[in-house]
NUSETOR-15272 format. One record per residue (C-alpha): residue in one letter; z negated, y negated, x negated. Coordinates in steps of 0.02 Angstrom, whole numbers, padded with zeros to 5 digits. Example, Ala and Ser with C-alpha at 12.3 -4.5 7.8 and 13.67 -1.06 7.14 Angstrom:
NUSETOR-15272
+--------+--------+--------+--------+
: residu :      Z :      Y :      X :
+--------+--------+--------+--------+
:      a : -00390 :  00225 : -00615 :
:      s : -00357 :  00053 : -00684 :
+--------+--------+--------+--------+
This chain:
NUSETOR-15272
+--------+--------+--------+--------+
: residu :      Z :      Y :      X :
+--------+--------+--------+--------+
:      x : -05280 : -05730 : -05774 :
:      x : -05404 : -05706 : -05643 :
:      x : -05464 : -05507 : -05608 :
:      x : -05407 : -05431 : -05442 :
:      x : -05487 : -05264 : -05383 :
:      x : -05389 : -05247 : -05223 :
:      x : -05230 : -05195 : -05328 :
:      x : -05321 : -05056 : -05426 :
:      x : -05399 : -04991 : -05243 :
:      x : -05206 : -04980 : -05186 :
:      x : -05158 : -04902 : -05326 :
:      x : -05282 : -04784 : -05308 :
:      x : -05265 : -04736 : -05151 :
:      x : -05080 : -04734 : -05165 :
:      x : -05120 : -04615 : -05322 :
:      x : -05212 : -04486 : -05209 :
:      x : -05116 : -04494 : -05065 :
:      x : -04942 : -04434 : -05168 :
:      x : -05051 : -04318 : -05248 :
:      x : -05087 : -04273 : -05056 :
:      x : -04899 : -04250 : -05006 :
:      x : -04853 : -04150 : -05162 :
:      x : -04986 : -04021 : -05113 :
:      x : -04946 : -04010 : -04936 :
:      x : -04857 : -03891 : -04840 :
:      x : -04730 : -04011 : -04749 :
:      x : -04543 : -04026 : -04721 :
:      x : -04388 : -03989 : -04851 :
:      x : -04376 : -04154 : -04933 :
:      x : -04179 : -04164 : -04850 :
:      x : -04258 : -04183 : -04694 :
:      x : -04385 : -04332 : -04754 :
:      x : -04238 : -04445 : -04806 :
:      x : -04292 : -04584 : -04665 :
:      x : -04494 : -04564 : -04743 :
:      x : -04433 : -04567 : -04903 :
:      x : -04350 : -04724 : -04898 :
:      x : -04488 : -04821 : -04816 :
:      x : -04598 : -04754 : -04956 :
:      x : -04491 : -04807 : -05059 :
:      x : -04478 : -04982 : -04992 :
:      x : -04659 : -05022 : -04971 :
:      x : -04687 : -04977 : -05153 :
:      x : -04567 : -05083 : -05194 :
:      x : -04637 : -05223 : -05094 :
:      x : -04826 : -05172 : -05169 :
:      x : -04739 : -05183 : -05354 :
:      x : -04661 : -05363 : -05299 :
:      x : -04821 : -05431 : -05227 :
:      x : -04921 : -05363 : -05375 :
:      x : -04814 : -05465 : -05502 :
:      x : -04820 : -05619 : -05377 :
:      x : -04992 : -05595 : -05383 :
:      x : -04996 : -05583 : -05581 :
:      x : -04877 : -05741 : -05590 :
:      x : -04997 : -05861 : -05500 :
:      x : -05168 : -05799 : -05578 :
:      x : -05060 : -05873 : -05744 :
:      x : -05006 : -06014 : -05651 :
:      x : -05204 : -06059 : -05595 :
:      x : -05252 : -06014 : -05763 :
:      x : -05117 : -06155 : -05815 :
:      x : -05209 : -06281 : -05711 :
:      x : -05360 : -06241 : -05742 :
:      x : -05349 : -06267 : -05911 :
:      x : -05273 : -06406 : -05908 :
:      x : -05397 : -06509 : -05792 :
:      x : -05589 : -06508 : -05752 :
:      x : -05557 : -06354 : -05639 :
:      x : -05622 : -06263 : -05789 :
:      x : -05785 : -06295 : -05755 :
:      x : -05726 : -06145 : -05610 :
:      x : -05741 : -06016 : -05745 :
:      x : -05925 : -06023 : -05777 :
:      x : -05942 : -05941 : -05616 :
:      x : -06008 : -05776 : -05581 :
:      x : -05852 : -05660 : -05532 :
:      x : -05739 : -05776 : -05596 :
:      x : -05655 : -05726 : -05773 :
:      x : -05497 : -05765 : -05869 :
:      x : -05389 : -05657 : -05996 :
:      x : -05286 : -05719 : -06123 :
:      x : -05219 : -05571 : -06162 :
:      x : -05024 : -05635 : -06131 :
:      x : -05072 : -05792 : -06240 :
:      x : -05105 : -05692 : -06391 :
:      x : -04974 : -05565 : -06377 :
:      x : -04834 : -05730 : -06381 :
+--------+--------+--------+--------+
């Protein structure tokens, strides 16, 4: 599976900005029920985008493997874990 940094940015700086909002003095959380459940939704669509993500850096892998395109690996910035081939 190919690395991505940009998901462990987002996480990040959804990390500190929920840390942010528990600290805050803002509204009763009654009153945030609209905010709430757009927060709620766009995690959601982060988490489904994430695994999307995950699913086709195994489906590259896949290819990769299985034709010249692993010559693609030898590149700097490009790696591959097999972590989910050992664990099955």
């Amino acid at each position: 599976m190919f690395v991505a940094q940009a998901p462990t940015q987002l996480d990040s700086a959804i990390e500190r900005l929920l840390n942010y909002a528990r600290e805050s003095i803002s509204k009763p959380k009654e009153t945030l029920v609209a905010e709430l459940l757009l927060l709620r939704l766009k995690l959601d669509e982060y988490e489904l985008i994430h695994r999307q993500i995950v699913e086709l850096d195994e489906i590259i892998e896949e290819l990769l493997l299985e034709t010249d395109g692993g010559i693609l690996l030898s590149i700097p910035g490009i790696t591959m874990t097999l972590e989910h081939r050992e664990l099955s």
